[in-house]
C-alpha positions as CSV (number, residue, x, y, z in Angstrom):
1,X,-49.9,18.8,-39.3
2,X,-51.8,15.8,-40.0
3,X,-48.7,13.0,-39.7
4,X,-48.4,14.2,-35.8
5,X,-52.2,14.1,-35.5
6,X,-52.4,10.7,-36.6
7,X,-49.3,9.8,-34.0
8,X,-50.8,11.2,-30.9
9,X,-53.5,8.9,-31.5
10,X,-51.8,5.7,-31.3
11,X,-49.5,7.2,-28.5
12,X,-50.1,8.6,-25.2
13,X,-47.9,11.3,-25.0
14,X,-48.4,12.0,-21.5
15,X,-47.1,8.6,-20.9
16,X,-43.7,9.0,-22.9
17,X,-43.2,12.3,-21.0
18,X,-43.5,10.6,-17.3
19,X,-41.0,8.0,-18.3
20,X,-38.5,10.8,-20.2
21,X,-39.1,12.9,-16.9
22,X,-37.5,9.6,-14.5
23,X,-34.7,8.9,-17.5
24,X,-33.6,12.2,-17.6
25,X,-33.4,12.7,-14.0
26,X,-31.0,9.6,-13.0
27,X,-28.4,10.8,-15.9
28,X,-24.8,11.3,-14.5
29,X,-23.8,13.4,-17.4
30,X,-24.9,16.1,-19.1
31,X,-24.3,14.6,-22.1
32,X,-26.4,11.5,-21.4
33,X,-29.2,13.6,-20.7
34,X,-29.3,15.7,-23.8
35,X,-29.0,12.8,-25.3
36,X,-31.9,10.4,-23.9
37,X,-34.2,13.6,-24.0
38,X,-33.2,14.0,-27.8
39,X,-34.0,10.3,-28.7
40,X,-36.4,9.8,-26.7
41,X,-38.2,13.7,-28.0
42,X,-37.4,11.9,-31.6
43,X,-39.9,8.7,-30.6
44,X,-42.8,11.2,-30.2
45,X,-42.2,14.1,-32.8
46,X,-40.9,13.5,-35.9
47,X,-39.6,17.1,-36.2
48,X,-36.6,16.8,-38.0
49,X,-34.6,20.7,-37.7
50,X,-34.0,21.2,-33.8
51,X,-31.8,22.6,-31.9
52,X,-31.4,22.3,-27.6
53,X,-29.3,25.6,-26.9
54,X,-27.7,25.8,-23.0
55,X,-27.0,29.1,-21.4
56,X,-23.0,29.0,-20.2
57,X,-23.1,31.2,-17.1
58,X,-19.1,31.9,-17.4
59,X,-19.3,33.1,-20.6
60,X,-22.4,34.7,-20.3
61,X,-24.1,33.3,-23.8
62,X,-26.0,30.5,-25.4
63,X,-24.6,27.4,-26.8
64,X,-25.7,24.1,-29.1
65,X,-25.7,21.5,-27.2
66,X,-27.4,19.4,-29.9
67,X,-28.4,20.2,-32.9
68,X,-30.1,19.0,-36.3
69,X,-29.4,21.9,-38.1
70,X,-26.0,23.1,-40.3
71,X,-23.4,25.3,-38.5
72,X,-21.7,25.5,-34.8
73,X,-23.5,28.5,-33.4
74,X,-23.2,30.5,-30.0
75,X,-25.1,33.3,-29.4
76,X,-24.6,36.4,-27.3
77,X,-27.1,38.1,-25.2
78,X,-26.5,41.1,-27.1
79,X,-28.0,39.2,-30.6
80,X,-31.2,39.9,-31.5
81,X,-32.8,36.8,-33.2
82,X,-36.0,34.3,-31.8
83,X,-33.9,32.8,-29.5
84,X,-32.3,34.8,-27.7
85,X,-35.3,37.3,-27.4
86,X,-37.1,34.0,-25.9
87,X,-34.7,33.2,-23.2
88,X,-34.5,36.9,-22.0
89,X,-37.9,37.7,-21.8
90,X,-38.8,34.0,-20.5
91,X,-41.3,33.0,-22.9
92,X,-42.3,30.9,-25.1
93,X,-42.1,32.8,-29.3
94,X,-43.8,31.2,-31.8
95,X,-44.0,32.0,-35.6
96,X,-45.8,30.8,-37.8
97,X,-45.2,32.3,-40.8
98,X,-41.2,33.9,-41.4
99,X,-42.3,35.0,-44.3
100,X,-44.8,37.8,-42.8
101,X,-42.5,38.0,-40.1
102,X,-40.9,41.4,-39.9
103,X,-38.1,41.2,-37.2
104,X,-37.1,37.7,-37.0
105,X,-35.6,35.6,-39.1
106,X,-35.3,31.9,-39.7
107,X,-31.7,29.8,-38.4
108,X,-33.3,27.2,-41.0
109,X,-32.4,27.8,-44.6
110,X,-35.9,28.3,-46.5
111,X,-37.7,27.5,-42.8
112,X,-41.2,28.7,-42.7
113,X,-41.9,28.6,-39.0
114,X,-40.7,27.9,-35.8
115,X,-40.9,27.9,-32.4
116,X,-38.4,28.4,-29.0
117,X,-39.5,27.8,-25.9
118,X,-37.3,28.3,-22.6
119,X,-35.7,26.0,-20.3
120,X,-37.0,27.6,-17.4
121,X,-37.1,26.5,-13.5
122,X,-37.6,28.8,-10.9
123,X,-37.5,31.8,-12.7
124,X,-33.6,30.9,-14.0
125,X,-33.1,30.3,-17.8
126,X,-31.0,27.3,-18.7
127,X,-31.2,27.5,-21.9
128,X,-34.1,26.4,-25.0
129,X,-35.6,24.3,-27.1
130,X,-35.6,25.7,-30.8
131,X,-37.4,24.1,-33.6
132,X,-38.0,24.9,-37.1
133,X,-39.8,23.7,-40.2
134,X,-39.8,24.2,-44.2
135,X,-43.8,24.2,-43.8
136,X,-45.7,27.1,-43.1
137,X,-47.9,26.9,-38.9
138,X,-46.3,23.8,-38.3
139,X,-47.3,23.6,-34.5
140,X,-51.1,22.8,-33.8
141,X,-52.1,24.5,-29.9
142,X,-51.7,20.6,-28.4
143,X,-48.5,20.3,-29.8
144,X,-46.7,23.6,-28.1
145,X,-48.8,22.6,-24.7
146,X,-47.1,19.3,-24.9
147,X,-43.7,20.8,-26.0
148,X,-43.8,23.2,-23.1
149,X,-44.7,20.2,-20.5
150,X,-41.0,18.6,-22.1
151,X,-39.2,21.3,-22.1
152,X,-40.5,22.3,-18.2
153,X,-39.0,18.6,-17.1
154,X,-35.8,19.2,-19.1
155,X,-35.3,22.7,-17.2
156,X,-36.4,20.7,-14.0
157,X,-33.5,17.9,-14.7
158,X,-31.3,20.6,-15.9
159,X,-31.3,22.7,-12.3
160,X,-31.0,19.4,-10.4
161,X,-28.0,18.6,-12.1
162,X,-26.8,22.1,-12.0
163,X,-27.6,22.2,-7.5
164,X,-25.9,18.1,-7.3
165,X,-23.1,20.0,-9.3
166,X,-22.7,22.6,-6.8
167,X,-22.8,20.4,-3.6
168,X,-20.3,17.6,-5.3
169,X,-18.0,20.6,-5.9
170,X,-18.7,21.6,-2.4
171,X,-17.9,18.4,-1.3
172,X,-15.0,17.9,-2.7
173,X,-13.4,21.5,-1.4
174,X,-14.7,20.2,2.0
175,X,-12.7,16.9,1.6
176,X,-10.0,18.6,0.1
177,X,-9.8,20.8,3.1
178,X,-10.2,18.6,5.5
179,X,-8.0,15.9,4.4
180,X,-4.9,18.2,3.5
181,X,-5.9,20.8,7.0
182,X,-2.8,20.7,9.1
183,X,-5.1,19.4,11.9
184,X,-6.0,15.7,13.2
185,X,-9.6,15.3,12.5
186,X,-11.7,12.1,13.2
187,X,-15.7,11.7,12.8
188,X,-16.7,8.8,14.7
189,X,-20.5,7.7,15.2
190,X,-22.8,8.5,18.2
191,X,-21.1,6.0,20.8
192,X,-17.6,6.4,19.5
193,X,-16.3,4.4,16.7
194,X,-14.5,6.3,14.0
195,X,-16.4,6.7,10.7
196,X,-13.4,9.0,9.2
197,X,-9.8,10.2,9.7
198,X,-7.8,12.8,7.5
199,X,-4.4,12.4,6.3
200,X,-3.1,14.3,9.6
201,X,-4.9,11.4,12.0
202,X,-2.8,9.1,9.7
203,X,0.2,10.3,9.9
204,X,0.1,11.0,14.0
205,X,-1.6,7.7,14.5
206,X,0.7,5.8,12.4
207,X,-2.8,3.8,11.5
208,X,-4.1,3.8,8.4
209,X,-7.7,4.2,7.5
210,X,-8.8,0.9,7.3
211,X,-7.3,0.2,10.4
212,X,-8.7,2.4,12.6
213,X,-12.4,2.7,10.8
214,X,-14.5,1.1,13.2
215,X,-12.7,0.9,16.5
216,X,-13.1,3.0,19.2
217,X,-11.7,6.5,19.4
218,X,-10.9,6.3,22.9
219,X,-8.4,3.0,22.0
220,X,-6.0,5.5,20.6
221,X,-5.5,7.1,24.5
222,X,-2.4,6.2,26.3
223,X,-4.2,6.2,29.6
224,X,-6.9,4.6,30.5
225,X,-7.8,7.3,33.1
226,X,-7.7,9.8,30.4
227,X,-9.9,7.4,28.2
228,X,-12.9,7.2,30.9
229,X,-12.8,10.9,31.0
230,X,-13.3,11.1,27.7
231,X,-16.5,9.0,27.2
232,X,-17.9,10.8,29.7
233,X,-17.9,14.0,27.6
234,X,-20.8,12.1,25.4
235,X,-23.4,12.9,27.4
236,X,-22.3,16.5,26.9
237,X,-22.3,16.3,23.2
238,X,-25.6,14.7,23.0
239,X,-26.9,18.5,24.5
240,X,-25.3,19.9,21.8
241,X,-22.1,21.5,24.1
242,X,-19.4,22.0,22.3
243,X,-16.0,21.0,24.3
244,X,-12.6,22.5,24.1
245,X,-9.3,22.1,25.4
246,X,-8.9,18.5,26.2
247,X,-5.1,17.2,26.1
248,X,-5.0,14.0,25.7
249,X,-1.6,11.6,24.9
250,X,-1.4,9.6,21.8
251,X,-0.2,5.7,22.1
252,X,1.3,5.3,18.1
253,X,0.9,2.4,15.8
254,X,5.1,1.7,16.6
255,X,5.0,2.3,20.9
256,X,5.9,6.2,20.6
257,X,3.2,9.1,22.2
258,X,2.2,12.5,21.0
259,X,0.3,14.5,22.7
260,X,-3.1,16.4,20.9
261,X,-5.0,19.4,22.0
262,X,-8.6,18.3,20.7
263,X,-11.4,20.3,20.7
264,X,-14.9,18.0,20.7
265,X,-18.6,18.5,18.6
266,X,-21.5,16.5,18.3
267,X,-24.0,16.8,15.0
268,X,-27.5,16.2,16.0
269,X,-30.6,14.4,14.1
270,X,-33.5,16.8,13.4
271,X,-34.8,14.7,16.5
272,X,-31.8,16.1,18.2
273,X,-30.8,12.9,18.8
274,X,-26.7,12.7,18.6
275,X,-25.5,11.4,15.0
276,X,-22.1,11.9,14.9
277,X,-19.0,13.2,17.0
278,X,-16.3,15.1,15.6
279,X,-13.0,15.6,17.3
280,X,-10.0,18.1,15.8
281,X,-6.8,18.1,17.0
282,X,-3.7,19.9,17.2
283,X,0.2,18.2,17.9
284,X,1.3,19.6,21.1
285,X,4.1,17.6,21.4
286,X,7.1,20.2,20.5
287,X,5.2,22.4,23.4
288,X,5.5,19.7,25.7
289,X,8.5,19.0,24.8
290,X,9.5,22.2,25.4
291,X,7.7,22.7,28.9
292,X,9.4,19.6,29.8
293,X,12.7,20.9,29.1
294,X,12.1,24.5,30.8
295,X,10.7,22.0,33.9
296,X,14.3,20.1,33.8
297,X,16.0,23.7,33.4
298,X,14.2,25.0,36.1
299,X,15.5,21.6,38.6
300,X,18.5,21.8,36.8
301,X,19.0,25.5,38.0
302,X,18.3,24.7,41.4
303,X,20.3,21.9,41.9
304,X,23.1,23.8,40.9
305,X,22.4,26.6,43.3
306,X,22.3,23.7,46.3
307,X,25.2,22.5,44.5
308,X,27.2,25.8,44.6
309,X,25.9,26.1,48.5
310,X,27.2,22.1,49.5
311,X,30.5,22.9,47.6
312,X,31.3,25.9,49.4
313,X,30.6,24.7,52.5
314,X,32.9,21.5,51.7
315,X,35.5,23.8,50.5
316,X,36.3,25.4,54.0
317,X,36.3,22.6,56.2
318,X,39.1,20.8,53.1
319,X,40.8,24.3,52.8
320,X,41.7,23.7,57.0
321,X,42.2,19.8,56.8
322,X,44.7,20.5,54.1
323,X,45.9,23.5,55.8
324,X,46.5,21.5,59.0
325,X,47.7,18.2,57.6
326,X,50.1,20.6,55.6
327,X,51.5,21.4,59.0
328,X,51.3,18.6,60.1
329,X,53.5,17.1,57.6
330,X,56.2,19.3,57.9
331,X,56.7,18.6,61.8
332,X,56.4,15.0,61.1
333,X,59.5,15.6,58.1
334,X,61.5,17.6,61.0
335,X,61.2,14.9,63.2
336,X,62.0,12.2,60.9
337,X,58.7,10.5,61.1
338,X,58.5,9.0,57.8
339,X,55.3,6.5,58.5
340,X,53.0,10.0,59.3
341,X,54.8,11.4,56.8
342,X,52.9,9.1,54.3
343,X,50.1,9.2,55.9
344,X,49.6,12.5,55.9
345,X,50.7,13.1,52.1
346,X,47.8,10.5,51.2
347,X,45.3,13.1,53.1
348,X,46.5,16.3,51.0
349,X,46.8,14.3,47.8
350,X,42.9,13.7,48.8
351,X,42.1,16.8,49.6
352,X,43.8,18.3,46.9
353,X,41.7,16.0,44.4
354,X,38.5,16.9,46.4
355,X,39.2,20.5,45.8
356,X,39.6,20.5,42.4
357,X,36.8,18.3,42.0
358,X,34.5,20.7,43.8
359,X,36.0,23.4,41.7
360,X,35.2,22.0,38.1
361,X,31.4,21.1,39.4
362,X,31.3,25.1,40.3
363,X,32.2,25.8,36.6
364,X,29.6,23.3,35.4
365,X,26.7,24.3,37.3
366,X,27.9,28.3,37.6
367,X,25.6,29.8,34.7
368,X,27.9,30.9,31.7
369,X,27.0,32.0,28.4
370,X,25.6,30.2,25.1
371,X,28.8,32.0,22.9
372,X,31.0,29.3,21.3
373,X,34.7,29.6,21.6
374,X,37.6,27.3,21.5
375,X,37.7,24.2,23.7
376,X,40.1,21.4,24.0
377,X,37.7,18.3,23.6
378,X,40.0,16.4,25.8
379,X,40.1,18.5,28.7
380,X,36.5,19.0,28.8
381,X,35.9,15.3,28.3
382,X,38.4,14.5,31.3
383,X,36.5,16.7,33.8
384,X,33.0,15.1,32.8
385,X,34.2,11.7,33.2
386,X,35.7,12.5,37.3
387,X,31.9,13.4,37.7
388,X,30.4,10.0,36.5
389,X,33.0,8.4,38.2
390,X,30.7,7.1,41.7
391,X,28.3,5.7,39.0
392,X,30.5,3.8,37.3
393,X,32.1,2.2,40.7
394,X,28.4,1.4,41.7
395,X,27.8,-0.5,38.2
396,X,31.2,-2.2,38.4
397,X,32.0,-0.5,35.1
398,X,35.5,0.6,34.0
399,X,36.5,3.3,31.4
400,X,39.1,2.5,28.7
401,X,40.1,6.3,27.7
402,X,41.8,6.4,24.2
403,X,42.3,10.5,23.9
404,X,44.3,11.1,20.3
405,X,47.2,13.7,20.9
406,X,47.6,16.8,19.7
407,X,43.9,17.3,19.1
408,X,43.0,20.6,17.1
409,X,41.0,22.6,19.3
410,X,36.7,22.2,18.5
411,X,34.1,25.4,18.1
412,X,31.8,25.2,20.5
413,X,30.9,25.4,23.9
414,X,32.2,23.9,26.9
415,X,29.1,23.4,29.0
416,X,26.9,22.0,26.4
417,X,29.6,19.6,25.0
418,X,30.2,18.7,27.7
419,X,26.2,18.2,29.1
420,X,26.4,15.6,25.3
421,X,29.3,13.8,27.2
422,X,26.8,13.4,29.9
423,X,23.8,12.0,28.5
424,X,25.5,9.5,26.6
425,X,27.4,8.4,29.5
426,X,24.7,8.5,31.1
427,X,23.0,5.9,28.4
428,X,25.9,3.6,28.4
429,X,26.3,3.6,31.8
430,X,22.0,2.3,32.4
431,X,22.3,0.0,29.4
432,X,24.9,-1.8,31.0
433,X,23.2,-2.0,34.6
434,X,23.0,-5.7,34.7
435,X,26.5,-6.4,33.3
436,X,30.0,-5.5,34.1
437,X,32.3,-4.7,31.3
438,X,33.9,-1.5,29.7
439,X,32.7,2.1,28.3
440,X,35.0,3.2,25.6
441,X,35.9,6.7,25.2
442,X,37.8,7.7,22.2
443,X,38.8,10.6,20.5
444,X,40.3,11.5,17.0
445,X,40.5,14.2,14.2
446,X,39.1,12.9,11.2
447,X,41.1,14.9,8.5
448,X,37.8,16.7,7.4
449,X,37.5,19.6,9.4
450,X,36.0,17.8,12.2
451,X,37.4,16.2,15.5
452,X,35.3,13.0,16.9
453,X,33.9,11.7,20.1
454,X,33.1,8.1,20.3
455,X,31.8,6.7,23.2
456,X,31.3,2.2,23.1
457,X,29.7,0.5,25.2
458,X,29.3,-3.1,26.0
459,X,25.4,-3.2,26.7
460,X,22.4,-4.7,25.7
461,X,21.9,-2.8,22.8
462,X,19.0,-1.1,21.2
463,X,16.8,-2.6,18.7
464,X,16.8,-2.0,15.0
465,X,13.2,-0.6,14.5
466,X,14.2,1.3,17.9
467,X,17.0,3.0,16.4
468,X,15.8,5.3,13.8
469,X,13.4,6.5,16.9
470,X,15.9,7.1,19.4
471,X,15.8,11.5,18.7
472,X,12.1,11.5,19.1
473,X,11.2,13.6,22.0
474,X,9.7,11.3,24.8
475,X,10.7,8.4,22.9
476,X,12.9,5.7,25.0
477,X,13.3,2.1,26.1
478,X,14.3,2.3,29.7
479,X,11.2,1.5,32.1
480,X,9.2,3.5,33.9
481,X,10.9,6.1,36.2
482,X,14.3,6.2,34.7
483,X,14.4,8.2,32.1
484,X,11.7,10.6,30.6
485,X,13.0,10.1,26.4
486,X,14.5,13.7,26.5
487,X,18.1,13.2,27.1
488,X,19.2,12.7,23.0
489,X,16.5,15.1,21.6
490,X,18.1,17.4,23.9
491,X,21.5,16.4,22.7
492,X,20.4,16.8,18.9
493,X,19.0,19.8,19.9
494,X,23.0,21.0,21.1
495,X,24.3,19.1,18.3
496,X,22.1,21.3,15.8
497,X,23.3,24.8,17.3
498,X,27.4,23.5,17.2
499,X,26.3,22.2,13.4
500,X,28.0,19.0,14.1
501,X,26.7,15.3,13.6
502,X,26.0,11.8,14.9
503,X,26.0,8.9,14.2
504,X,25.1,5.7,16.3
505,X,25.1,2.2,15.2
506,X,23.8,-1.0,17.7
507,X,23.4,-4.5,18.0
508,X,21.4,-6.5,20.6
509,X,23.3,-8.1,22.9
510,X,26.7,-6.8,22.0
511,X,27.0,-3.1,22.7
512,X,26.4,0.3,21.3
513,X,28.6,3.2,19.3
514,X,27.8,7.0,19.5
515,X,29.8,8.5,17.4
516,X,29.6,12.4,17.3
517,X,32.3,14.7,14.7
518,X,32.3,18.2,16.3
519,X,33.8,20.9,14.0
520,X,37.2,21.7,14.3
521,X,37.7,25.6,15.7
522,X,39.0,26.9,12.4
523,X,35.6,25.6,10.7
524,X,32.3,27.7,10.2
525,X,30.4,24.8,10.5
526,X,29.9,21.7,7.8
527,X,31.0,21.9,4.3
């Protein structure tokens, strides 16, 4: 091969293989590097029939990935031809002479000789180099020891893209996972600032990304107690400890909490020096909602029992001053005098009302069942109000009741509606603390299966972004110490189990309408 001889002396091979070598292996595509190895192979050998086959480990066979040569070929590992025999056994088959050959035969219409050499890198076959010619020993010794140093870099390039293959895929199933786990993650750096957030410490936060890359952890923490306690856990994580079962409460981007059971790591340098801390979290706030409301239950239950114990021993002493002034009343009649007469009416009409008070607060707090029935909304709404009556006197407040007649009767139960009544009372009543005015209370059938509770108020108001917040469990606007942002979760909660709705509209400064349709006793619940 005299043309080649003549070549490698006016070119240093050597050199055009280090410079292929770094080409080939900063290629992002497998394409681009079969490519720059082919042109770059063509600078150097002017071998004009080759073909670079690539071993397909899905399909288990051998496929062109470039070729010079007629026809789209794949070949199976069952064939038996030059190339595959090469790239089973793992080493290098040259013939030079087909024509003398007696089991293999030329890809090469009228080729002569040829060679294949395998792609291989630590001990894996990738695939192989195949090249053919119409002249008979085509390739001097020099020629196949410089072919095999080529095709040793291409199998080198070849597994390196195969492994940064592997670990992109792996990295993206890792960010897949951890960006769509139904767990708040953050990575922040060795003294604290977050690095990265998943979707899940997004949507908690109510921060996105770029806001919170960069800024403390810690910031996030409603309490700054609870904050100190947790940069103290660094030192721990710099040991390599793993900590688990902190609770911590969550201050969102819009004012509301949630509270996070986070479990702590730290990733150590080689130096074991701490790189990076990674803290995953799980929304406890339905459990603490939930533990909050048992807690309330539980005070709940034992107010009532004190409750049941005052009442009765309030019920004897009025059962002998009305027995007495009763009496009393009728001596006075006999002796015609009318001005104790009076006086002594006033006393049982008091007692009287006392009584009955006392007896409807037994029915409230006496524990009853959760079974609906029928209930006349009025009724039940008329008891309620008698026992928010000494806070409206305090507030200077007045109720405008505007009952509709003839009410059908609602499904549900009596207790429960009548604990809704309550807390919205209750809210009207605080949000009009500073003013003295009127609390509306009307009620209506609406002509669509459903009977309606409206209760109007002449308070401050809530605020627009406030509003669509107000059902959130912990969520609320009153200060510190009177109220804990249960009361209308609580009430949705009810609401839910009756399948009725509310609705509540607001403006600042002017007042605020609940307005909650119950279904009608004839109703399964909302068409």
């Amino acid at each position: 091969m005299e043309e080649l001889n003549d070549r490698e002396k006016r070119v240093d091979i050597l050199n055009v293989v280090a410079e292929l070598t770094r080409e080939i292996s900063i290629t992002d595509s497998l394409e681009n590097m079969i490519h720059t190895f082919t042109t770059r192979f063509s600078e150097v050998f002017p071998f004009k029939h080759i073909i670079i086959w690539l071993f397909n480990d899905e399909l288990n066979n051998l496929t062109q990935a470039y070729s010079t040569i007629p026809g789209d070929r794949t070949l199976s590992l069952d064939d038996d031809n030059i190339v595959v025999s090469a790239v089973k056994e793992n080493r290098t088959i040259y013939i030079p002479d087909f024509s003398k050959e007696r089991r293999f035969t030329p890809f090469l219409e009228g080729g002569l000789s040829g060679i294949v050499i395998p792609l291989s890198s630590f001990e894996k076959v990738r695939g192989a180099i195949h090249i053919e010619s119409h002249a008979r020993e085509y390739f001097s010794e020099n020629i196949i020891l410089y072919l095999n140093v080529l095709a040793n870099q291409l199998a080198v390039a070849l597994r390196n893209y195969h492994l940064f293959n592997r670990v992109q895929s792996l990295k993206n199933y890792l960010d897949t996972l951890i960006e769509k786990v139904n767990a708040i993650m953050f990575v922040m750096d060795s003294v604290g600032r977050i690095k990265r957030v998943n979707e899940a410490a997004e949507k908690y936060t109510e921060y996105s990304r770029e806001e919170l890359y960069g800024t403390l952890g810690v910031n996030l923490i409603a309490s700054p107690e609870k904050r100190r306690a947790i940069m103290a856990i660094i030192p721990s994580l710099r040991k390599g400890e793993f900590i688990s079962g902190v609770e911590v409460e969550i201050a969102t981007k819009s004012g509301g909490r949630r509270f996070v059971l986070f479990n702590f790591g730290g990733i150590l340098e080689s130096a074991g020096r701490l790189k990076e801390i990674i803290a995953i979290g799980q929304d406890i706030t339905r459990t603490k909602e939930t533990e909050m409301q048992l807690m309330q239950a539980e005070k709940l239950a034992l107010i009532g029992q004190i409750a049941s114990s005052i009442i009765h021993e309030i019920n004897n002493p009025l059962a002998l001053i009305s027995s007495y002034a009763e009496v009393m009343c009728m001596k006075a009649e006999s002796e015609g005098r009318t001005e104790d007469v009076n006086k002594l009416k006033v006393i049982l009409k008091n007692t009287d009302r006392l009584t009955k008070l006392a007896q409807n607060l037994m029915n409230f707090v006496r524990p009853g069942g959760s079974e609906l029935s029928k209930i006349n909304l009025n009724e039940a709404i008329e008891e309620a109000v008698k026992w928010v009556e000494p806070m409206l006197r305090k507030g200077n407040i007045h109720i405008v009741k505007e009952l509709g007649e003839n009410l059908p009767p609602v499904k549900g139960n009596k207790t429960e509606i009548q604990q809704i009544f309550l807390n919205l009372m209750s809210n009207a009543i605080h949000a009009m603390e500073k003013k003295t005015g009127k609390i509306t209370i009307t009620t209506e059938y609406v002509n669509n299966g459903y009977v309606a509770m409206v209760i109007t108020d002449e308070g401050t108001g809530i605020k627009q972004q406030d509003l669509k917040r107000i059902f959130e469990p912990f969520f609320t606007t009153k200060p510190a110490g009177k109220g804990t942002g249960l009361g209308l979760s609580i009430v949705q909660r009810i609401l839910e189990r009756h399948n009725a709705r509310i609705a509540v509209k607001s403006k600042v400064g002017v007042g605020t309408s609940v307005r909650v349709l119950l279904p009608r006793a004839e109703e399964e619940g909302i068409r």
